[in-house]
LOMILO-883297 format. One line per 8 residues: number of its first residue (from 1); their letters; for each residue x, y, z of C-alpha. Coordinates in steps of 0.2 Angstrom, whole numbers. Last residue first. Example, Ala and Ser with C-alpha at 12.3 -4.5 7.8 and 13.67 -1.06 7.14 Angstrom:
LOMILO-883297
2	SA	68:-5:36; 62:-22:39 .
//
This chain:
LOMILO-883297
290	XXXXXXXX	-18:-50:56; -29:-49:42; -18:-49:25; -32:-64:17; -45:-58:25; -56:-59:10; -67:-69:-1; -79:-64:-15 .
282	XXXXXXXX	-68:-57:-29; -72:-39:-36; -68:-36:-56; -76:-53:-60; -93:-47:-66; -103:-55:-56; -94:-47:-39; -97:-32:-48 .
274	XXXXXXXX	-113:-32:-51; -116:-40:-33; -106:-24:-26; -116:-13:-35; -131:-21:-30; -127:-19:-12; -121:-2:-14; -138:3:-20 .
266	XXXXXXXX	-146:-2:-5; -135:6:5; -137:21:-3; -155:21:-5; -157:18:16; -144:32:18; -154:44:9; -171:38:21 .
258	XXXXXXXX	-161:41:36; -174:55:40; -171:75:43; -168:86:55; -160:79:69; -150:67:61; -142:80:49; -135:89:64 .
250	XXXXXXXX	-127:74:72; -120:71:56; -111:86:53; -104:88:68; -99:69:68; -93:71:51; -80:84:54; -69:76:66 .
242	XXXXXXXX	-71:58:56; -60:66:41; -48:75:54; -47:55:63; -46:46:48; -31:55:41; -21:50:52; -27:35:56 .
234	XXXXXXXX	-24:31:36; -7:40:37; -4:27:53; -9:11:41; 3:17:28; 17:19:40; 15:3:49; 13:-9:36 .
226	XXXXXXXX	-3:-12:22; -2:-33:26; 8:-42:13; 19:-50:25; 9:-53:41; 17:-45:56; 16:-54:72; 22:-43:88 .
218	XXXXXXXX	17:-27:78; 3:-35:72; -4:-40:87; -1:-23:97; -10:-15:83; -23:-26:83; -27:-25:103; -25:-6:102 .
210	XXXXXXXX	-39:-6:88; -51:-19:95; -50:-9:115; -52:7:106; -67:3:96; -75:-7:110; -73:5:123; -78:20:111 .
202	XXXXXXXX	-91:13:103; -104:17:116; -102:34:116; -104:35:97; -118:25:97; -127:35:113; -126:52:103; -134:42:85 .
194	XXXXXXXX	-149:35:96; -151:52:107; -151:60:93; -161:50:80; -175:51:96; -177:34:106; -191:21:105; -183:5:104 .
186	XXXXXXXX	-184:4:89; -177:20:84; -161:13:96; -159:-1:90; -159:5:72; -146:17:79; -135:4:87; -136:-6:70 .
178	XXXXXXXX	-132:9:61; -119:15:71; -111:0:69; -112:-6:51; -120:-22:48; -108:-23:29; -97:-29:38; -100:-43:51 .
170	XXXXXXXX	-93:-36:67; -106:-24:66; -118:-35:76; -109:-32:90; -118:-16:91; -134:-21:88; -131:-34:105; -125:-19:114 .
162	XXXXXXXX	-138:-8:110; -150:-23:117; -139:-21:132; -142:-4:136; -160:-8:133; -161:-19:148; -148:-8:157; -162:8:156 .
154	XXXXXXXX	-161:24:145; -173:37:151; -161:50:150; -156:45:135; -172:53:129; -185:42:122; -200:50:110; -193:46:91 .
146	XXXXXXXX	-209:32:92; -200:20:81; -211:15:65; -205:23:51; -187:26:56; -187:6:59; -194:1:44; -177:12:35 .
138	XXXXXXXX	-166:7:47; -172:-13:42; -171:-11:24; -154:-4:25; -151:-18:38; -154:-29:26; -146:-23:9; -130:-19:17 .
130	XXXXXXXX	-131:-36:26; -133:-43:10; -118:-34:1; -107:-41:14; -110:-60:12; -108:-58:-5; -93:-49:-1; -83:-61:10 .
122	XXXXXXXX	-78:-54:26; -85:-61:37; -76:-79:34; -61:-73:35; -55:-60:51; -73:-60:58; -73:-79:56; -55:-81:63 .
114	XXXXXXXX	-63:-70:80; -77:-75:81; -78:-82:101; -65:-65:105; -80:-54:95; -92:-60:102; -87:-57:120; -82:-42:119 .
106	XXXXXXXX	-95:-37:108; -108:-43:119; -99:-34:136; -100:-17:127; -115:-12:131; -115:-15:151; -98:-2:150; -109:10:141 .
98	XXXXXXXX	-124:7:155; -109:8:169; -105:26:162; -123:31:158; -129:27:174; -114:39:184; -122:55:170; -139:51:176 .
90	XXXXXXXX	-135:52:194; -146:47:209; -148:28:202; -131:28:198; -122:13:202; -116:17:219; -134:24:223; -142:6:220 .
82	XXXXXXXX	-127:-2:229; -130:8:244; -114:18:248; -125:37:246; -123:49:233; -107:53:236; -100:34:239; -86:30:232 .
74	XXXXXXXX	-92:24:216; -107:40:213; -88:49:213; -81:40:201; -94:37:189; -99:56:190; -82:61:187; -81:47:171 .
66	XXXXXXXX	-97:56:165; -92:72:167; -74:71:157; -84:60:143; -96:75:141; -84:87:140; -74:76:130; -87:72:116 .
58	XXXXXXXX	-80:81:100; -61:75:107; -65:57:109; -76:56:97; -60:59:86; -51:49:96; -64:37:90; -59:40:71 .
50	XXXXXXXX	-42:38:72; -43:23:83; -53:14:68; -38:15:55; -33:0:69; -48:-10:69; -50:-8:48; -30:-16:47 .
42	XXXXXXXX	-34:-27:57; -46:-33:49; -40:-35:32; -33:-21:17; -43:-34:5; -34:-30:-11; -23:-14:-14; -27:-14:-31 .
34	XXXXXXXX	-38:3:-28; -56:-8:-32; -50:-21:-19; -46:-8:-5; -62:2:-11; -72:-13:-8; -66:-19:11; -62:-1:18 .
26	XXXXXXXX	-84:1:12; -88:-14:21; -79:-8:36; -84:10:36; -102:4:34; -117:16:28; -123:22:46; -115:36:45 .
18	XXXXXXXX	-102:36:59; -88:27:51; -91:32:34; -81:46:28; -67:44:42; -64:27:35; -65:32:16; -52:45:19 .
10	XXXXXXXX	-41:35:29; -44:21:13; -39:36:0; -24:42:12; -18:25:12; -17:22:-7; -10:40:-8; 4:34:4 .
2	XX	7:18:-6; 0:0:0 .
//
């Protein structure tokens, strides 16, 4: 992988991590159509970092006071029943253990599927449906979610069904925020409070996924894998990219529907089968994941 190969995929990564289009799917195509072939797993985990941090730094007020409330709902503040350690007098101290709750099922997932998720996932046909499902199921679920809940009446049962939609995006193609955000509308939240509580979510998983990968290929490189310097010029550029569309997503969201996104997704998918039939895209991949 070249420098301008890298800057291409960083783009793309930055693009779509947080529309819920599929950053992972879209790394997989592009890196064939480019010549670069599948750029693998780890390569999307780590060119991930880049665009958490970037949540990181839009949402780090409200990372700051949730961590404070966490700490000090822990130690007793509030009052040292169990109930009041884990936030029951403190919305911002419940939203810290309800994104740790999250993230369980794709911890767990994700270290039973690991080989498939590096291989078997990633194979196209298999990508180009889930586009093509879960565009049909954003859109039913933008019809039919009540858009009434606040996060503020988020509760661990549902923060655990996030979860679950959310692991679901270690099949590409799923996409993340869009399985947490068709959760989310079905389970009666607002876009915002859907698309907020997706990017907060991620950040354990993201960040725990990409640190991991990037510690494994360091200590087990895989010849033919994109490298070091490619793959940090993707970060790189991953994270400005990503900067800019969270602010503009989050105001998109709350005006209009994720009708656009269900027509490109489904569109994609047929793109990809075209191509796919036509032999310029071949089906499997995972062949430079770590």
């Amino acid at each position: 992988m070249n420098a301008w190969e890298a800057i291409l995929l960083g783009l793309v990564q930055g693009l779509t991590e947080f529309l819920p289009i599929s950053s992972s799917a879209h790394l997989r195509i592009v890196g064939e159509l480019i010549g670069s072939a599948d750029p693998g797993a780890a390569f999307t985990a780590i060119t991930q970092i880049g665009t958490e941090a970037a949540v990181l730094l839009y949402f780090r007020r409200d990372i700051v006071e949730i961590c404070g409330a966490w700490w000090r709902s822990l130690r007793g503040d509030h009052g040292t029943d169990w109930r009041s350690r884990t936030g029951k007098h403190d919305h911002q101290a419940a939203m810290a253990w309800f994104i740790a709750l999250g993230s369980v099922p794709i911890v767990v997932l994700g270290l039973a599927f690991q080989e498939s998720i590096e291989n078997t996932f990633r194979n196209l046909y298999l990508t180009a449906l889930m586009l093509a499902v879960f565009a049909l199921l954003l859109g039913w679920a933008d019809i039919v979610g009540q858009k009434r809940r606040t996060l503020r009446e988020l509760s661990p049962l549902q923060a655990v069904g996030f979860g679950f939609a959310q692991a679901l995006a270690l099949v590409p193609g799923v996409s993340r925020s869009g399985g947490t955000i068709t959760a989310g509308l079905l389970m009666g939240f607002t876009r915002e409070a859907a698309a907020r509580y997706s990017f907060l979510l991620a950040i354990p998983a993201v960040m725990g996924s990409g640190f991991y990968q990037l510690g494994k290929s360091i200590g087990e490189p895989v010849p033919g894998a994109p490298g070091f310097a490619p793959t940090l010029l993707a970060t790189i550029v991953a994270f400005g990219v990503g900067y800019l569309v969270i602010i503009a997503f989050l105001k998109i969201v709350s005006t209009y529907s994720y009708r656009p996104f269900v027509y490109y997704r489904l569109v994609l998918a047929a793109l990809v089968v075209v191509l796919l039939l036509a032999g310029v895209l071949q089906p499997e991949g995972g062949a430079l994941a770590v």
